[in-house]
C-alpha positions in Angstrom: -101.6 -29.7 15.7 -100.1 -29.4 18.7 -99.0 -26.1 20.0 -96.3 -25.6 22.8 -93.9 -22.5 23.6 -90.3 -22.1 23.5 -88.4 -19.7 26.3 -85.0 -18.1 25.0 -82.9 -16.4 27.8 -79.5 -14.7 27.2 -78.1 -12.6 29.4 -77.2 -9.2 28.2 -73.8 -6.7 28.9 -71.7 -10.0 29.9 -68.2 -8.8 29.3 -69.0 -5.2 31.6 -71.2 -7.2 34.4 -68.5 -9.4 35.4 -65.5 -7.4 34.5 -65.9 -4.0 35.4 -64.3 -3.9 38.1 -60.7 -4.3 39.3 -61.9 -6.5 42.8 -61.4 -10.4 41.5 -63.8 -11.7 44.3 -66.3 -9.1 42.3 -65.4 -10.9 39.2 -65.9 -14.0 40.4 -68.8 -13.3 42.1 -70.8 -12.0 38.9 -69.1 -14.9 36.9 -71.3 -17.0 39.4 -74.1 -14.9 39.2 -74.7 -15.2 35.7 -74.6 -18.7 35.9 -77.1 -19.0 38.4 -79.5 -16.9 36.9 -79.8 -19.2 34.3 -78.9 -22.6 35.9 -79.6 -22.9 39.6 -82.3 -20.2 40.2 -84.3 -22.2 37.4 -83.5 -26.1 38.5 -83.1 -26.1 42.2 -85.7 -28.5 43.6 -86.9 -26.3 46.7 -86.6 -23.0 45.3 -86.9 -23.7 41.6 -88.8 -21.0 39.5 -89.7 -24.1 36.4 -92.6 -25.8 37.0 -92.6 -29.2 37.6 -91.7 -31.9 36.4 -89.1 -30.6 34.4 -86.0 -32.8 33.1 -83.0 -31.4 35.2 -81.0 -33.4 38.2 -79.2 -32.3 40.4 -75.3 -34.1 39.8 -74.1 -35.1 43.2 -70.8 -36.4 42.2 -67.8 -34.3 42.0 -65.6 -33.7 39.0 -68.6 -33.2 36.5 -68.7 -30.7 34.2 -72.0 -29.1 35.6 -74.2 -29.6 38.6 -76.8 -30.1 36.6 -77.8 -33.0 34.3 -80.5 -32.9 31.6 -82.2 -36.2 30.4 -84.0 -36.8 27.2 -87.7 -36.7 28.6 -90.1 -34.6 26.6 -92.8 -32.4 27.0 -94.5 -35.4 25.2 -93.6 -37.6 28.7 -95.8 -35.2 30.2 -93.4 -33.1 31.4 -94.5 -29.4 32.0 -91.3 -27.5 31.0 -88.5 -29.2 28.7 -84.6 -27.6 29.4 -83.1 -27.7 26.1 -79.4 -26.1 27.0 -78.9 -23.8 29.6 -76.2 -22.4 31.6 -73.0 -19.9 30.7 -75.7 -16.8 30.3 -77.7 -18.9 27.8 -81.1 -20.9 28.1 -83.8 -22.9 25.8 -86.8 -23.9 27.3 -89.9 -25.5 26.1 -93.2 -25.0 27.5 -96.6 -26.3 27.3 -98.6 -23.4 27.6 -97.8 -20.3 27.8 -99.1 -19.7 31.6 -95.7 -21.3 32.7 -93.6 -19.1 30.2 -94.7 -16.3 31.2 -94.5 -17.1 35.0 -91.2 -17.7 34.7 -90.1 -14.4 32.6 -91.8 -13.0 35.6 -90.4 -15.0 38.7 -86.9 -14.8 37.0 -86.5 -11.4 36.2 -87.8 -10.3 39.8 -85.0 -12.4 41.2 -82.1 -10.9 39.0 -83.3 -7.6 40.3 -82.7 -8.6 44.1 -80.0 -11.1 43.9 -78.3 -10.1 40.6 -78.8 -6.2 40.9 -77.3 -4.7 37.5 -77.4 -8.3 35.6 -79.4 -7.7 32.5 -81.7 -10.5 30.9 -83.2 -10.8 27.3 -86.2 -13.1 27.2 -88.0 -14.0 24.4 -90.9 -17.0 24.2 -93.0 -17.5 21.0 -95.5 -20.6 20.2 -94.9 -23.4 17.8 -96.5 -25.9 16.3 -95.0 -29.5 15.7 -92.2 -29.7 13.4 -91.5 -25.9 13.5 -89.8 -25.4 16.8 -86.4 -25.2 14.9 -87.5 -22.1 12.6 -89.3 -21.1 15.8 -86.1 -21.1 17.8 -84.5 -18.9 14.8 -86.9 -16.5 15.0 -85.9 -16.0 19.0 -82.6 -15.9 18.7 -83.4 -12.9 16.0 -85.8 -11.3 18.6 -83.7 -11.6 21.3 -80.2 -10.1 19.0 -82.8 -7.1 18.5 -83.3 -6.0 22.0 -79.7 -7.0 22.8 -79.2 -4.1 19.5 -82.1 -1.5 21.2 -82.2 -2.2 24.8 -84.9 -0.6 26.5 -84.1 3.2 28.6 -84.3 2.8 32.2 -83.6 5.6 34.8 -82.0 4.2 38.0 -82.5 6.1 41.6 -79.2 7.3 42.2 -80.1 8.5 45.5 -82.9 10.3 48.0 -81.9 12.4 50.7 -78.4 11.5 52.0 -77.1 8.8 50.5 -73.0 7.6 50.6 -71.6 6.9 46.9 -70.4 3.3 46.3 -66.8 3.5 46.4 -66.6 0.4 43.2 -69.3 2.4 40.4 -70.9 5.6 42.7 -73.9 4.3 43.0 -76.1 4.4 46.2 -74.2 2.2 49.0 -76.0 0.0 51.0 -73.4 -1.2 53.3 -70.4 -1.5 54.5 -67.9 -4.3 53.3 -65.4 -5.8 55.2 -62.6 -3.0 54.7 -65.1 -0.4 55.7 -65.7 0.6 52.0 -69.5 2.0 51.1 -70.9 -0.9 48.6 -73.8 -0.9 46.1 -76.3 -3.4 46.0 -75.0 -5.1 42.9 -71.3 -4.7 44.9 -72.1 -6.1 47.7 -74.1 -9.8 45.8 -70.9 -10.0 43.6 -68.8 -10.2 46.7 -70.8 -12.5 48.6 -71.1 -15.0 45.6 -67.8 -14.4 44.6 -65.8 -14.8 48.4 -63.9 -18.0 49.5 -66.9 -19.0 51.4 -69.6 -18.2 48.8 -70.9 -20.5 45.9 -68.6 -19.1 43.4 -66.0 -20.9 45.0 -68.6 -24.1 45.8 -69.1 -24.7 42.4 -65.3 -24.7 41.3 -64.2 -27.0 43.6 -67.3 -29.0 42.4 -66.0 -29.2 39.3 -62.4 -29.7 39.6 -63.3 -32.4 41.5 -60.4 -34.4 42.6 -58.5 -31.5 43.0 -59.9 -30.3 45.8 -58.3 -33.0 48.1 -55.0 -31.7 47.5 -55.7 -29.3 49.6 -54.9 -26.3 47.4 -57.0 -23.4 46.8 -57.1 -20.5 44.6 -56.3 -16.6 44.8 -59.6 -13.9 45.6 -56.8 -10.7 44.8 -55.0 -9.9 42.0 -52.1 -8.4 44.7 -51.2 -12.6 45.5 -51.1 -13.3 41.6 -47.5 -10.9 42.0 -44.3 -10.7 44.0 -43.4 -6.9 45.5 -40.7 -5.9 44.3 -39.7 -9.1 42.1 -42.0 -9.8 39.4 -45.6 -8.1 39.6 -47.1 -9.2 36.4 -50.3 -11.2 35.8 -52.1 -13.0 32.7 -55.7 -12.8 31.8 -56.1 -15.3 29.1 -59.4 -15.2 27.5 -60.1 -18.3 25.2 -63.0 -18.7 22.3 -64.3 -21.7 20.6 -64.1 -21.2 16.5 -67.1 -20.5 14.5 -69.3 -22.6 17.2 -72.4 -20.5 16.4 -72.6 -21.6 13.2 -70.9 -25.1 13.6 -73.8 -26.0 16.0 -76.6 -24.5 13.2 -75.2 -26.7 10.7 -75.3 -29.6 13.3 -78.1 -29.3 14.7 -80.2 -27.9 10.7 -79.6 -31.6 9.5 -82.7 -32.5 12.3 -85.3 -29.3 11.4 -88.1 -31.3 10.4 -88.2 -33.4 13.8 -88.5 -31.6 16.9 -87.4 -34.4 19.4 -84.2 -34.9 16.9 -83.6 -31.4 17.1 -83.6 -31.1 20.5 -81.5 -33.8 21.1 -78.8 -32.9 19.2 -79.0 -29.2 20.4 -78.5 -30.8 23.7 -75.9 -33.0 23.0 -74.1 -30.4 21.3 -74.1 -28.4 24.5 -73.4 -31.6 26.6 -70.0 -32.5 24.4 -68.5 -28.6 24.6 -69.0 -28.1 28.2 -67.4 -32.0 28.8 -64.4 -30.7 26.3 -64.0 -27.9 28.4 -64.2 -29.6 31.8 -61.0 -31.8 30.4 -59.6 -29.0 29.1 -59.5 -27.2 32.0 -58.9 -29.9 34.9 -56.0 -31.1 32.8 -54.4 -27.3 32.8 -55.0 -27.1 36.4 -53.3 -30.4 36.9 -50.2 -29.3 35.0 -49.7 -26.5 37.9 -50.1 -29.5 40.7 -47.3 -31.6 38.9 -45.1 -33.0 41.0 -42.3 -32.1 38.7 -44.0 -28.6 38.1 -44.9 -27.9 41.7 -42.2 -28.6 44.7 -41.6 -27.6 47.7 -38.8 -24.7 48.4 -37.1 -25.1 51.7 -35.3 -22.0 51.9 -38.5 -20.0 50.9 -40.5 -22.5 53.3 -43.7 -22.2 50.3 -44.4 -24.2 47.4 -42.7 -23.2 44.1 -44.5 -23.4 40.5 -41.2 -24.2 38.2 -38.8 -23.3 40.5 -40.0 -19.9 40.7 -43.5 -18.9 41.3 -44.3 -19.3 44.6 -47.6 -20.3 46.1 -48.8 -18.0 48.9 -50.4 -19.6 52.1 -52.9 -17.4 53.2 -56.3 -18.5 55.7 -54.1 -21.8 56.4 -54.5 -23.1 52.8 -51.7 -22.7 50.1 -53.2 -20.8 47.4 -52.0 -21.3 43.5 -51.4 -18.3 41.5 -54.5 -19.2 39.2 -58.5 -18.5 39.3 -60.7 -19.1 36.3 -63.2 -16.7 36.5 -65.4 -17.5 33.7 -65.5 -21.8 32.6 -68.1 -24.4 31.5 -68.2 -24.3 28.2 -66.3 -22.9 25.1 -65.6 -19.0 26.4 -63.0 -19.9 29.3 -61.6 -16.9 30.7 -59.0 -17.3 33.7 -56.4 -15.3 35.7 -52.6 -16.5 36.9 -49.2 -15.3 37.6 -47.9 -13.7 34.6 -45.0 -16.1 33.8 -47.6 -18.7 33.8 -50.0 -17.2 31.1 -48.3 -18.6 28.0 -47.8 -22.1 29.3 -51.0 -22.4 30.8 -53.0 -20.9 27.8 -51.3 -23.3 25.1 -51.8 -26.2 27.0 -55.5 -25.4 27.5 -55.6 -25.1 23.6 -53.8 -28.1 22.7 -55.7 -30.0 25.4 -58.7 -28.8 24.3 -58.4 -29.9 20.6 -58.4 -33.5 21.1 -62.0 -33.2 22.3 -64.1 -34.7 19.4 -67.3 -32.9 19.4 -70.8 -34.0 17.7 -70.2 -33.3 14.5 -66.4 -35.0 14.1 -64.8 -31.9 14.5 -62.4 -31.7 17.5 -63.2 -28.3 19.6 -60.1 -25.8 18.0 -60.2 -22.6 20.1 -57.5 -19.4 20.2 -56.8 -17.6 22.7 -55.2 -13.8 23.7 -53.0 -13.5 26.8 -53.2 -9.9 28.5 -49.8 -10.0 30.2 -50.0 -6.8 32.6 -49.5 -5.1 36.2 -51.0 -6.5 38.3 -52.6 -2.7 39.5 -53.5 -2.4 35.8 -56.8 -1.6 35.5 -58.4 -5.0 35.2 -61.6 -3.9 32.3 -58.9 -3.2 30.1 -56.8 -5.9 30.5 -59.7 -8.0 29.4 -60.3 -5.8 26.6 -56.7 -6.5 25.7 -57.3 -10.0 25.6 -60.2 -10.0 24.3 -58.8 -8.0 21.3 -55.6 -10.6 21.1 -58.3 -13.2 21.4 -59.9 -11.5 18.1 -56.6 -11.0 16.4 -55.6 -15.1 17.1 -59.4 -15.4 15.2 -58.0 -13.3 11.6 -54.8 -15.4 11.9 -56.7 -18.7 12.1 -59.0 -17.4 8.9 -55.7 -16.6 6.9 -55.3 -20.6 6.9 -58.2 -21.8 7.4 -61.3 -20.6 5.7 -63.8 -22.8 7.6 -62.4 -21.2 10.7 -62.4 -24.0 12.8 -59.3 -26.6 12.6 -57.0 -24.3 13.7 -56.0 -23.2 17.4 -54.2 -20.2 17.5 -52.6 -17.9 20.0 -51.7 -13.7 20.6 -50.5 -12.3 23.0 -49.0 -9.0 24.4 -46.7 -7.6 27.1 -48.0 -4.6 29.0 -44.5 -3.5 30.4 -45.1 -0.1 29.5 -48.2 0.4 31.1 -49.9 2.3 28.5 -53.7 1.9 28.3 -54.5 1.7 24.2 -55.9 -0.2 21.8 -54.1 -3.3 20.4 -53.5 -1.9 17.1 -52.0 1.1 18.5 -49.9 -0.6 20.6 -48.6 -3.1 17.6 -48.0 0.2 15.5 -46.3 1.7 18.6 -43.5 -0.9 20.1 -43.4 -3.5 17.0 -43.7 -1.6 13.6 -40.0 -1.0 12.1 -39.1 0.3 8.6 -38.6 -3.4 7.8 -41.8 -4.8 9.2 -43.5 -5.9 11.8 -41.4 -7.4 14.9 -43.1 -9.5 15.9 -44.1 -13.6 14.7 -47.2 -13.9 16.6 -50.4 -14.6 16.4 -49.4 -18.3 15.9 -50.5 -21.7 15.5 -50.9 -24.1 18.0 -51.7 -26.4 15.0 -49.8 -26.2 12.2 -51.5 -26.3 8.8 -48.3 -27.5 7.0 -45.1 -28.7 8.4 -43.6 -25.8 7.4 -45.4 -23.0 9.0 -42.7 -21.3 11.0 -45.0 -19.0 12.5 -46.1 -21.4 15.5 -46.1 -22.1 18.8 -43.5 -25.5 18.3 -40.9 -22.5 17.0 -42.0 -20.3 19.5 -41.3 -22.9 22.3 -38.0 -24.1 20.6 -36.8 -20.6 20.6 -37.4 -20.0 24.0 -36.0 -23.1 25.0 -32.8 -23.1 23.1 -32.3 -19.1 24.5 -32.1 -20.3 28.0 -30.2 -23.8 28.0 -28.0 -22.9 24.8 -24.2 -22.6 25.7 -23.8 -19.8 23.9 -26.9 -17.5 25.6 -27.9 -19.0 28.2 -27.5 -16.9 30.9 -25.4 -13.9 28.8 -28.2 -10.8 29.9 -25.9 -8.7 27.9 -25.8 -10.6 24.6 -29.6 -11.1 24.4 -30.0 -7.5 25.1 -27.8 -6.4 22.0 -29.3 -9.1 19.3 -32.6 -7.3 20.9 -31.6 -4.2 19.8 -29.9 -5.4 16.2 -33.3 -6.9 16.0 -34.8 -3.7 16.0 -32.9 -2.1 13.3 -33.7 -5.2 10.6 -32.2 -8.0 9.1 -29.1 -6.5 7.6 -28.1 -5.0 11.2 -28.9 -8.7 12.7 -26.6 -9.9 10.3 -23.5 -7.8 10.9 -24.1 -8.3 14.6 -24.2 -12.2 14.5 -20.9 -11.8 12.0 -19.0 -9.7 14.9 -19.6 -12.6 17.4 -17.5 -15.4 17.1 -19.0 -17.4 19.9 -21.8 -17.6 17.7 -22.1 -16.9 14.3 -26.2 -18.4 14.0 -29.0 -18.0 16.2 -30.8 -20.9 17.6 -32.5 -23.8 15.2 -36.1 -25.2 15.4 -37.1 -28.1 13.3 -40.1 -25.4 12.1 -37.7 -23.0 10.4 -36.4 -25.7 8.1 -38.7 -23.4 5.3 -37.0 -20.4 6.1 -33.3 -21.3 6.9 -32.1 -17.5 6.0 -33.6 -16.4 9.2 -30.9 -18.2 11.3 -28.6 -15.7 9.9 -30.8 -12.1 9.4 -33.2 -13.3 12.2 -35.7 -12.2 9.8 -38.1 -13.4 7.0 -39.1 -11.4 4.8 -41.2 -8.2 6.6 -41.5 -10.2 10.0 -39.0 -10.7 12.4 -38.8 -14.5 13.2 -36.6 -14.5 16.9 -37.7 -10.7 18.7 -40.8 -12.6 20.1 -38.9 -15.4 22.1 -35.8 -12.8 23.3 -38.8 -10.3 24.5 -40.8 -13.5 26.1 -37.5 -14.5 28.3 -38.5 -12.7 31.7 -41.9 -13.5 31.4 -42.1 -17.4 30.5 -42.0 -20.3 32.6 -41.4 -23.8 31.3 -43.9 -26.7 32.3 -43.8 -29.9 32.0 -46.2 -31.4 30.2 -46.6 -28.2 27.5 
């Protein structure tokens, strides 16, 4: 039988590489490193570490969703190294012997150390024999989950002699950047792949494609994503496809016994969520450059996002208040203004849940939206996320047992400042003596017709608080059925019965199940209207959401 070798690489300590710190050019930047280490460094056709041939093109076109595009030849098509998947901080590759494999562990890993300094890379490779590649491939991924589990010790130089400390993590600097601050070596590659100029940027313009002839461009500070003295809030929205670890096994299981049908559905499983993605995202970018979202303000003299966001000009290009930082494939993580989090992160839900992927399942995500200062330390405010992200993925299993036809939604307001875990800060601001004040995590897609805790409500809600008669502009009304709120149904009751402007609260065709709550503003031990009145200053309708 024939005997080949199959490559794993994962990159390791992810979520702290790109990040840690609160500099979004150094976000960007290791966002862009991580994908090269597995993408670029190991394709490029003058500098590429896989041998040759190999079955990765460059993509010249713009507007794709990646720069590289893997054909179905074989190591059986004489090929020397086979790309399975790769990019995102993931890679399969097939060998046929293990000469090459182990070249490449080499070649790679001695390239993350200069150009990636602090990225950490699992690598596993293990031979097969035909028809076993897909047990083979199992056995990696359990190899690899160990080291991930006991990484191995490693004592960095912290310094000889006189050294200057870093000012970003204290480790040795080796330069200067260009504010005169002492940078590390793993500081300084971050910035310069992560700057306006560097490849970080190259490749998002790559892939938004059309968009980059509109001649917008994107933010490199969090300071732009806020206005001094006005509203200085941003969103991190951090987004999660639903059980795709084990939607792709059972895919990708029904072709075990044939290693060329195996590959190729692997592959076209990858192929079909990064494409969902790419539509996912382009589409929420082109809801910001809507003509009837996006205008120009002639007493401001700056474009306007929904009348109110503005759009900074800064290096002669108008910048939007948006940057994804992490995209290509189902684990989207991005930045904006924080009015724009909501909007932005339900439409990149919805949009993406009309993408069919291999197995006849659209791609359902959820997502948590870290609405924050924007001199909030930015690690936690993706730990926020992440953790609303995580509490969106219990709601969707409450309906949904299969976890994955449901898109769901969390978010949180970080007005207070405090830096604590989600739970604590759900027990803190939204646990009353009658419940829980708050509706969400909710659907984007409703189960049943009925399910009043959704986004539809949600945006109803909101909608009818600011156009209604009745509240629409009355700060002082929506302030006191805030606080009756607060004290439970039977104190939201007597406050709506002293008013007699308006004796209900607004209607939404999704609380047709639970038509008390127009009256207490409660069902049962949640309260069904605190979320909209709280979301009020920090919301701004789109069209096209």
């Amino acid at each position: 039988m024939t005997q080949h070798f199959a490559m794993l690489i994962e990159a390791s300590g992810i979520q702290e590489y790109i990040f840690g710190s609160n500099e979004l050019i150094q976000n960007i930047g290791a966002s862009e490193l991580v994908t090269q280490a597995t993408t670029d460094w190991l394709f490029d056709d003058t500098n590429g570490l896989l041998p040759r041939p190999h079955n990765a093109q460059r993509v010249s076109e713009r507007g794709k969703p990646s720069r590289w595009r893997l054909d179905d030849r074989s190591l059986t098509d004489g090929l020397e190294a086979e790309v399975v998947y790769a990019g995102g901080g993931n890679a399969l590759i097939l060998f046929k012997n293990e000469e090459d494999a182990r070249k490449l562990a080499y070649e790679l890993t001695r390239q993350v150390l200069q150009d990636a300094p602090g990225l950490r890379l699992e690598l596993a490779w293990q031979a097969y024999q035909t028809g076993k590649l897909a047990a083979t491939v199992n056995q990696l991924r359990d190899r690899v989950a160990e080291q991930k589990r006991a990484p191995r010790r490693s004592a960095p130089l912290l310094g000889l002699g006189v050294t200057a400390a870093c000012t970003f993590t204290g480790a040795p600097a080796v330069a200067r950047d260009k504010e005169g601050r002492y940078i590390s070596a793993e500081v300084q590659a971050k910035q310069r792949a992560g700057a306006s100029d560097g490849p970080g940027n190259e490749r998002l313009l790559e892939y938004l494609g059309d968009f980059a002839t509109q001649q917008f461009g994107f933010v490199y500070d969090f300071n732009q994503l806020g206005e001094r003295d006005e509203f200085s809030y941003l969103a991190v929205v951090h987004t999660d496809g639903n059980r795709m670890g084990e939607r792709i096994q059972q895919y990708v299981d029904q072709f075990a016994s044939d290693d060329e049908a195996y590959v190729k559905a692997q592959r076209a499983f990858s192929v079909a969520v990064q494409a969902a993605a790419h539509a996912a995202l382009t589409s929420t970018v082109g809801i910001l450059v809507n003509p009837n979202n996006l205008g120009w303000d002639e007493q401001d003299r700056c474009y306007k996002i929904g009348q109110r966001v503005p759009v900074r000009e800064q290096e002669g290009l108008d910048r939007l208040p948006f940057r994804p930082i992490v995209f290509g494939g189902d684990d989207v993580t991005f930045v904006c203004e924080g009015r724009l989090g909501l909007p932005l992160a339900a439409h990149y839900l919805s949009r993406l849940a009309v993408e069919e992927l291999p197995d006849g399942d659209p791609l359902y995500a959820r997502a948590g939206v870290a609405i924050v200062k924007t001199h909030y330390p930015f690690a936690r405010a993706y730990e926020l996320a992440d953790s609303l992200c995580d509490s969106a993925k219990e709601f969707v299993q409450e309906g949904d047992k299969e976890r994955r036809r449901v898109a769901a939604l969390d978010w949180h307001f970080g007005v207070t400042g405090l830096v604590r875990p989600l739970k604590q800060l759900r027990e803190r601001e939204y646990k009353t003596q009658d419940g829980w004040l708050h509706m969400r995590p909710v659907r984007l897609t409703p189960i049943d017709v009925n399910e009043w805790r959704s986004w539809d409500v949600f945006s109803d809600l909101l909608e009818a608080f600011t156009t209604h008669r009745d509240w629409r502009g009355r700060r002082n009304k929506v302030k006191a059925l805030r606080n009756a709120l607060r004290n439970g149904p039977e104190a939201t009751a007597l406050f709506l019965r002293n008013l007699a402007d308006a004796p209900e609260l607004p209607d939404s065709p999704g609380l047709a199940s639970v038509p008390q709550a127009r009256t207490r503003g409660w069902h049962g031990d949640r309260c069904v209207y605190f979320d909209a009145v709280e979301a009020l200053d920090f919301y701004i309708p789109l069209e096209g959401v």
